[in-house]
N, C-alpha and C positions, 0 to 999 in steps of 0.2 A: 504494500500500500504506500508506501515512504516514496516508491519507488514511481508510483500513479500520480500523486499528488506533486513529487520537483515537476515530471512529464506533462502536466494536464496544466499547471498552473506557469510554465514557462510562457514567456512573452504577454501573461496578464497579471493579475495585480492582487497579493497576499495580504489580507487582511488579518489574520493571524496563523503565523509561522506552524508550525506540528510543535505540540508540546504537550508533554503530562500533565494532567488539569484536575482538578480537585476530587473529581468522580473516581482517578485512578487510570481512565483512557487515555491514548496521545489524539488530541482534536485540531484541525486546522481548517482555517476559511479560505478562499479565494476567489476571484472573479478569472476564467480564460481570456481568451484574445477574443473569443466570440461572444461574450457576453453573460455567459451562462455561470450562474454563481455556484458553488459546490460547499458543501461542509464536509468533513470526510472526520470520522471518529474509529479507530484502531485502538480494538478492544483487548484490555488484557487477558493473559491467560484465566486468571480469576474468574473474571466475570465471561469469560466463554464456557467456561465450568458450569455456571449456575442457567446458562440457555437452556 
């Protein structure tokens, strides 16, 4: 996903970088060159446990 999110978010505009966030997820925002905003949350092992 780290790896989706430099690729998708290249040439648009990060609104907040991937980082561990209080939930325990790594979550990051950003808008592409087309417009299209994304949130992307990269779930720890933890809580993929409990799915």
């Amino acid at each position: 996903m780290r790896r989706y999110f430099a690729g998708l978010s290249e040439g648009g505009d990060v609104t907040m970088p991937l980082a561990v966030q209080m939930w325990g997820d790594e979550f990051g925002m950003f808008t592409d060159k087309f417009g299209t905003r994304w949130m992307v949350n990269i779930a720890t092992s933890e809580h993929r446990d409990q799915a």
